[in-house]
BARODREN-613823 format. One record per atom (N, C-alpha, C, O): atom name; y, z, x. Coordinates in nm, 2 decimals. Atoms other than C-alpha are relative to their C-alpha. Example, Ala and Ser with C-alpha at 12.3 -4.5 7.8 and 13.67 -1.06 7.14 Angstrom:
BEGIN
atomo;y;z;x
N;-0.12;0.00;0.09 $
CA;-0.45;0.78;1.23 $
C;0.12;0.00;0.09 $
O;0.12;0.07;0.19 $
N;-0.11;0.00;-0.09 $
CA;-0.11;0.71;1.37 $
C;0.11;0.08;-0.08 $
O;0.22;0.09;-0.03 $
This chain:
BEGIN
atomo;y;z;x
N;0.13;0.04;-0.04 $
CA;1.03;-1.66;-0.31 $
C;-0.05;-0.12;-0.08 $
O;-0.16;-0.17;-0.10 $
N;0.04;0.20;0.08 $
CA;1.06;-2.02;-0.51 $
C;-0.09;-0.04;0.08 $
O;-0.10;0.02;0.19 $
N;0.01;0.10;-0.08 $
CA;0.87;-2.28;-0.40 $
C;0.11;-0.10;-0.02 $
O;0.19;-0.11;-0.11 $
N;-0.13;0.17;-0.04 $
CA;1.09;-2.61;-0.28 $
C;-0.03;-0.07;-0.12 $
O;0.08;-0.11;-0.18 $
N;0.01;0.06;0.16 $
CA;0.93;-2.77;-0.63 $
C;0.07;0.12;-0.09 $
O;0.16;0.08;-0.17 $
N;-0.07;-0.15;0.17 $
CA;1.06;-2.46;-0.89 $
C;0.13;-0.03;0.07 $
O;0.20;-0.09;-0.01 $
N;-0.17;0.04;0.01 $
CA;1.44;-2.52;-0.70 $
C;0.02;-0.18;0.01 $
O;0.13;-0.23;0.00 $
N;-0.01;0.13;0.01 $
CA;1.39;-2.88;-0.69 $
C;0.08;-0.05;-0.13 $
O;0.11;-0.17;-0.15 $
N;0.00;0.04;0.15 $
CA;1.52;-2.87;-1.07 $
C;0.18;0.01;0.04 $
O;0.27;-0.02;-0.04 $
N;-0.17;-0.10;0.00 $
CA;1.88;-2.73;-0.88 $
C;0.04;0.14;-0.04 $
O;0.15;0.19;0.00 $
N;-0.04;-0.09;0.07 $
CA;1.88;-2.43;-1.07 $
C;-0.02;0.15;0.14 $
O;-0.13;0.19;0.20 $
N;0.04;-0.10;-0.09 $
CA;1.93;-2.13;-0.82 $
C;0.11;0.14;-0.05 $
O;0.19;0.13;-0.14 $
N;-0.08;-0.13;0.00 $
CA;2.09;-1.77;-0.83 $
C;0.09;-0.04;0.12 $
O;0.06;-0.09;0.23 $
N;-0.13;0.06;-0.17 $
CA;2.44;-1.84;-0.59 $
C;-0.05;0.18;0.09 $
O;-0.06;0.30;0.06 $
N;-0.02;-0.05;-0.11 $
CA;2.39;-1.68;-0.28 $
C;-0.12;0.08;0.01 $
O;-0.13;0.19;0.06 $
N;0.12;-0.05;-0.07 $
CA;2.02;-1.65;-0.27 $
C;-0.05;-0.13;0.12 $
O;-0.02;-0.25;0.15 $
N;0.07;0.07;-0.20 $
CA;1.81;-1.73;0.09 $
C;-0.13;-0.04;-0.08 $
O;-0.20;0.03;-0.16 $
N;0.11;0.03;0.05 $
CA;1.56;-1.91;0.00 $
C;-0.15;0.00;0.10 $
O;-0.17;-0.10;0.16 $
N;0.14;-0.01;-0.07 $
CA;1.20;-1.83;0.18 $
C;-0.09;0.03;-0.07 $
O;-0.12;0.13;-0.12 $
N;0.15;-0.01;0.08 $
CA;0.90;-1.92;0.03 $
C;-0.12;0.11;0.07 $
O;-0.13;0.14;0.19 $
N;0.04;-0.11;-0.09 $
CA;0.66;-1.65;0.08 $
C;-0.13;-0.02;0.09 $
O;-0.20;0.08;0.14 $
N;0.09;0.01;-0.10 $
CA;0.41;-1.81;0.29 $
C;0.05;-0.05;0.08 $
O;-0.01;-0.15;0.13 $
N;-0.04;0.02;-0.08 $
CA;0.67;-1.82;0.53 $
C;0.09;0.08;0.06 $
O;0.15;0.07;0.16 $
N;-0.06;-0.11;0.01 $
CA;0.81;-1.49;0.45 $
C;-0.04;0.10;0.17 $
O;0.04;0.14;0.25 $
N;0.08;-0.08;-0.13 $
CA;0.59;-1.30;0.75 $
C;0.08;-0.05;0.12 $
O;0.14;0.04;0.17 $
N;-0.06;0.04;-0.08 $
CA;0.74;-1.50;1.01 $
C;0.19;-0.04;0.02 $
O;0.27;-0.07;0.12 $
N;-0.14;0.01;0.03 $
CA;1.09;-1.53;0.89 $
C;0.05;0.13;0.00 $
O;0.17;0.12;0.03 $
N;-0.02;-0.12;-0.01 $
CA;1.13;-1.14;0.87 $
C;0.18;0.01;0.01 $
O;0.26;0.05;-0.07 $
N;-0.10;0.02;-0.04 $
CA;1.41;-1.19;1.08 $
C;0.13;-0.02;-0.07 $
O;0.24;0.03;-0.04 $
N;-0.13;0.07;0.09 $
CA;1.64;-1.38;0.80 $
C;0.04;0.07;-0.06 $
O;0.16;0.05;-0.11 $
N;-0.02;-0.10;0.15 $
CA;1.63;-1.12;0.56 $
C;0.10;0.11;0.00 $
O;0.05;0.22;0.03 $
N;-0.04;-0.11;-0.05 $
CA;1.90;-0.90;0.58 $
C;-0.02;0.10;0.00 $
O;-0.09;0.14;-0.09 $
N;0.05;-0.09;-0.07 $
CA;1.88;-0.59;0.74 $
C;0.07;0.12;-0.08 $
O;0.01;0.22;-0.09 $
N;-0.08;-0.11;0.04 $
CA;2.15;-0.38;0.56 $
C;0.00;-0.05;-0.16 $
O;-0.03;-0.17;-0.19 $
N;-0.08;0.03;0.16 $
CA;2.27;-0.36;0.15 $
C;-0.16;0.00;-0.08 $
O;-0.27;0.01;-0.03 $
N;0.11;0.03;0.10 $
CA;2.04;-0.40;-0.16 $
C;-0.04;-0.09;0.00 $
O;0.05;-0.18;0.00 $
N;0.07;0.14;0.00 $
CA;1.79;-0.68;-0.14 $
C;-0.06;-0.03;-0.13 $
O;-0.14;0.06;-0.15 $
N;0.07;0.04;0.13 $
CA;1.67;-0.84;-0.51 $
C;-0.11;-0.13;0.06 $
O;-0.06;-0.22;0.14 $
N;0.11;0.11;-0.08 $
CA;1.34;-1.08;-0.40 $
C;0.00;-0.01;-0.16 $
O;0.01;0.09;-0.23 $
N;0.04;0.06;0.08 $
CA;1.26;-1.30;-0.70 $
C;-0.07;-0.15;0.02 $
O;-0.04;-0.22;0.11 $
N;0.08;0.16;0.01 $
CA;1.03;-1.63;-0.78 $
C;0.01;-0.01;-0.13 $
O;0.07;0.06;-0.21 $
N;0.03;0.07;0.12 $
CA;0.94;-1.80;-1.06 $
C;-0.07;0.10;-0.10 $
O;-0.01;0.08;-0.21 $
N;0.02;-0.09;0.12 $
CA;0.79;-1.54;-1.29 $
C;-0.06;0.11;0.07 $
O;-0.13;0.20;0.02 $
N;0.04;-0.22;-0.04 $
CA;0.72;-1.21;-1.05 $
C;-0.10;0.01;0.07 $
O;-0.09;0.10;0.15 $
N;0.12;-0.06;-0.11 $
CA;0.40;-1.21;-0.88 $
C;0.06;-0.01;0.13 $
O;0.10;0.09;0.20 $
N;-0.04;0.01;-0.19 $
CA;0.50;-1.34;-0.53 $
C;0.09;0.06;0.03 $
O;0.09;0.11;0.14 $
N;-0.12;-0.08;-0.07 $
CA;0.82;-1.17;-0.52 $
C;-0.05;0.14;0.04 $
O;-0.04;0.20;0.15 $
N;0.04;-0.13;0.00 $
CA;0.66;-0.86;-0.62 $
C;-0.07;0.04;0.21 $
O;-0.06;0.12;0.30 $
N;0.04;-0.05;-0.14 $
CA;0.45;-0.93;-0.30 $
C;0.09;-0.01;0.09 $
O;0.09;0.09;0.16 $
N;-0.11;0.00;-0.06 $
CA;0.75;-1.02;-0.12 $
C;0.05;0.12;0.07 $
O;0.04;0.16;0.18 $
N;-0.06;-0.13;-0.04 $
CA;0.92;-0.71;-0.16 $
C;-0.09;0.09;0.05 $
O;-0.04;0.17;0.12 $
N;0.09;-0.08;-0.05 $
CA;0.61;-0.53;-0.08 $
C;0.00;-0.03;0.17 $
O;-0.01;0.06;0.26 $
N;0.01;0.01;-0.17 $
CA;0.61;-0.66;0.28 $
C;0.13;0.03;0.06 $
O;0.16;0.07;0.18 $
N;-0.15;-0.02;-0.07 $
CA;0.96;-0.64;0.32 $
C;0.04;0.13;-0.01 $
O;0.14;0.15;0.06 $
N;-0.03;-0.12;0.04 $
CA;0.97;-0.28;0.20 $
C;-0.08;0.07;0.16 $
O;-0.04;0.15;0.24 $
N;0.12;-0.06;-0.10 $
CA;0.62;-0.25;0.46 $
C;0.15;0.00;0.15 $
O;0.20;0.10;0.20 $
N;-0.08;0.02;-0.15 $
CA;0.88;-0.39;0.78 $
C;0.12;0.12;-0.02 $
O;0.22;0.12;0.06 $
N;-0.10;-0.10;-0.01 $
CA;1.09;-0.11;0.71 $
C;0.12;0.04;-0.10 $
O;0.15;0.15;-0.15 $
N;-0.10;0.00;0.11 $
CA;1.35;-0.18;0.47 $
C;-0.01;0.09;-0.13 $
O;-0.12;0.10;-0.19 $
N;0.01;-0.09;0.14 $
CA;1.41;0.06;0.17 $
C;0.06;-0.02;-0.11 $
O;0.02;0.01;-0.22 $
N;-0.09;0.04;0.15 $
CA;1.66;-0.06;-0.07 $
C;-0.04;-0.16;-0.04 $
O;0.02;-0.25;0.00 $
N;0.08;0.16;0.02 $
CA;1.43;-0.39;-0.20 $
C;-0.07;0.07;-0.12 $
O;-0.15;0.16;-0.14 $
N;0.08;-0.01;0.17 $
CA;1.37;-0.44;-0.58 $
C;-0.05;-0.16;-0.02 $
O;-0.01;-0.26;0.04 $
N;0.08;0.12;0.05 $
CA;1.16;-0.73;-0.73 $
C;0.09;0.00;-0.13 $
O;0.11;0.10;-0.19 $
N;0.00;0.01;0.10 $
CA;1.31;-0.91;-1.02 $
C;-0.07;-0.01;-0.11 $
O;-0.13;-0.11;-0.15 $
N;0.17;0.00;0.14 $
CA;1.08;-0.81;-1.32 $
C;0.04;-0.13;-0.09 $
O;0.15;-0.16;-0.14 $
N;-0.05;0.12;0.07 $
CA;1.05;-1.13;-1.49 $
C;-0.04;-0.13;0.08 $
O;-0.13;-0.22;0.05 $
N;-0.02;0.15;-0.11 $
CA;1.13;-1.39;-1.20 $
C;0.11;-0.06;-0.11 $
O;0.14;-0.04;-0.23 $
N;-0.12;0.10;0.00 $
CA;1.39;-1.62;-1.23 $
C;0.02;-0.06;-0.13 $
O;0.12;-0.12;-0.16 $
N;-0.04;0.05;0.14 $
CA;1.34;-1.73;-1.61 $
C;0.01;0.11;-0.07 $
O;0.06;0.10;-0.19 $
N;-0.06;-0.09;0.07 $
CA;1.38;-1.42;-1.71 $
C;0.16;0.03;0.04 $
O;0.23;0.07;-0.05 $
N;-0.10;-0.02;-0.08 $
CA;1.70;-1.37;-1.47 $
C;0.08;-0.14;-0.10 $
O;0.16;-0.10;-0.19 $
N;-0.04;0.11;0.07 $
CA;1.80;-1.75;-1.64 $
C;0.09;0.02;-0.11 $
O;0.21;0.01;-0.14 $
N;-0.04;-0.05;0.15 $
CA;1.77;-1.63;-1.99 $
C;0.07;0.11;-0.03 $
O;0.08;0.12;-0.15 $
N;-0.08;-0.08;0.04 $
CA;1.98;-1.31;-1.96 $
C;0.14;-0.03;0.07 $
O;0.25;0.01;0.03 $
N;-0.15;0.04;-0.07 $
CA;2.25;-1.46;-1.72 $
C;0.11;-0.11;-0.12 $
O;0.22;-0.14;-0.08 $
């Protein structure tokens, strides 16, 4: 749930989708449908809401990275 400025620096987790979350609602669709989903941003609020909507569309295996992405940084 970056925004396009926070990955603008390059720095990403390999083999995340990137959807910012005021675009998340209409994108639904992309997210996949099966397996464990981890939603992270920049330090945790938005993802949090993230996974909350994504959990709401049905999905059940969806964790938020506590932290966001500089905490994910600094222990990787």
């Amino acid at each position: 749930m970056r925004n396009c400025g926070e990955r603008a620096d390059g720095r990403s987790i390999d083999g995340a989708l990137h959807i910012p979350l005021t675009e998340l609602a209409r994108r639904l669709d992309e997210v996949p449908a099966e397996g464990r989903l981890v939603v992270h941003c920049a330090g945790g609020h938005r993802s949090s809401i993230a996974a909350s909507l994504i959990r709401h569309s049905g999905r059940t295996d969806v964790y938020d990275l506590l932290g966001g992405y500089g905490t994910w940084e600094a222990v990787a």
